[in-house]
C-alpha positions, 0 to 999 in steps of 0.5 A: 215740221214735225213735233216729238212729245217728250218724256216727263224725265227729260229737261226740255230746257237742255234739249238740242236739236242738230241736223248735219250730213243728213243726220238728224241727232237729238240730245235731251239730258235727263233731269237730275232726281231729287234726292229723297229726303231722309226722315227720322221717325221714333218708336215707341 
């Protein structure tokens, strides 16, 4: 057995792993990014 680290961005929930013909094909979606929250700060 062999084991792969995964990169932090990668949602190890959604990960796949299929081995066919000899083809070993991995997917591993990306997580989405959080927006970023938008703040109003007044000037004085």
């Amino acid at each position: 057995m062999r084991r792969v680290e995964l990169p932090a961005e990668v949602d190890p929930e959604r990960t796949t792993a299929k081995f066919e013909n000899g083809i070993l094909k991995i997917t591993m979606p990306k997580l989405h990014p959080s927006k970023p929250k938008k703040r109003r700060i007044d000037i004085e």
